[in-house]
N, C-alpha and C positions, 0 to 999 in steps of 0.2 A: 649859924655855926660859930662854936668860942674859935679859939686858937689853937685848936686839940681835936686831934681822930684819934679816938684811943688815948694811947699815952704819947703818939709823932706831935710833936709841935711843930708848929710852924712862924712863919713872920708873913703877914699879906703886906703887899704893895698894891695902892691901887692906883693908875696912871688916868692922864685924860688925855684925850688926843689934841696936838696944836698944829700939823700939817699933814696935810693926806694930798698923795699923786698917787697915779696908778700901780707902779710897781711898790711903793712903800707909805707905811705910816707912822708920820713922830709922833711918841708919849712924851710929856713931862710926870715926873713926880707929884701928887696930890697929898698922899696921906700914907703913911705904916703904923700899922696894929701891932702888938705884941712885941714889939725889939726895935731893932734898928736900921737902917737901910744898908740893904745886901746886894743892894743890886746897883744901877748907876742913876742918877736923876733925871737922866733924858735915856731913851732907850727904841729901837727903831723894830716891827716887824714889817718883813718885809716879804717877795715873793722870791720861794727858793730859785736860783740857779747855778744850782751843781757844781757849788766853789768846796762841796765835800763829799764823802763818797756816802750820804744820808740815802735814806732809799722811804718812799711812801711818805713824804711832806711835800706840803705846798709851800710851805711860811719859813721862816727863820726867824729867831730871837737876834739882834746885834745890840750890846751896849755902847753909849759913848764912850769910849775911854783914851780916845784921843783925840783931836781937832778934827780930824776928815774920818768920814764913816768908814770909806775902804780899809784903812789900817787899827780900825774899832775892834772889839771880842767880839768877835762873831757865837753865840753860845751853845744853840739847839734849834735843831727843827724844833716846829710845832706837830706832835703827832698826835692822829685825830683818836678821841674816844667814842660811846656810841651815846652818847651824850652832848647833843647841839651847845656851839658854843662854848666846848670844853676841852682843851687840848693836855698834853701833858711834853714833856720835855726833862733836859739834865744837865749841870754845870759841874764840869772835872775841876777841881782845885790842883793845879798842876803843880803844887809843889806836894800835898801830902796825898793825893792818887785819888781823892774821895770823891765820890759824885753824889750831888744833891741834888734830888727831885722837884722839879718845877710844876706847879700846876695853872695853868691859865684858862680864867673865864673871859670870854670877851664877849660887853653887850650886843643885845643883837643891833644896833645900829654899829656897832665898832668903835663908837667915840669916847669908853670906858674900859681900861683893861686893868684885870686883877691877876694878878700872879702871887701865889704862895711858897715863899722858899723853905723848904722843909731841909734846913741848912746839916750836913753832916749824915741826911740820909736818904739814898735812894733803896729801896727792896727787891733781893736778891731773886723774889718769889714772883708771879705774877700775879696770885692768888689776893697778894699783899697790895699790890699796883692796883690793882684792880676793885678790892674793899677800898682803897681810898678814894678813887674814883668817883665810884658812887656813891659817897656823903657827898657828891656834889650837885 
């Protein structure tokens, strides 16, 4: 797959795992494709508990962006597709209102995670969610 579905571009991020406990696992930063890093260098999924009113996730996306995780961006469920090991999710830019479509492969051991920021667009459509999906 280039950097392109269609005409949506995107940026991958691909992370590797450096601590894993039960309820959560640390990525660091490895490598980005096509731009620049959009996301944060360390980044934690973890297991949801209902710190928002998400409905149908296991997971949560949280970035580092401060010293202690509690007061970290917390970003997106992971919500599932019917596509093993392929989630999808969303990040509001809270100053211009936009939300950017996240797509996460995660190896099947977990010790590899990719995420694609399709920065500046999520689809209004499902039809649209869902053809991108499937080039995956």
């Amino acid at each position: 797959m280039t950097g392109k579905t269609k005409t949506i571009e995107y940026i991958r991020h691909i992370y590797k795992v450096t601590n894993e406990v039960k309820s959560y696992k640390v990525y660091l930063i490895d490598e980005v494709k096509n731009g620049f890093l959009q996301l944060t260098e360390t980044l934690r999924i973890e297991k949801y508990n209902n710190k928002s009113n998400a409905t149908n996730i296991e997971e949560y996306l949280t970035l580092r962006t401060t010293t202690n995780w509690n007061t970290s961006e917390r970003v997106t469920g992971l919500r599932t597709t019917n596509k093993k090991g392929i989630f999808y999710g969303d990040r509001l830019d809270r100053v211009t209102k936009k939300r950017t479509l996240l797509i996460f492969q995660l190896s099947k051991d977990s010790k590899e995670l990719t995420i694609d920021v399709y920065r500046g667009f999520y689809p209004n459509n499902k039809g649209i969610l869902h053809g991108i999906i499937k080039t995956y």
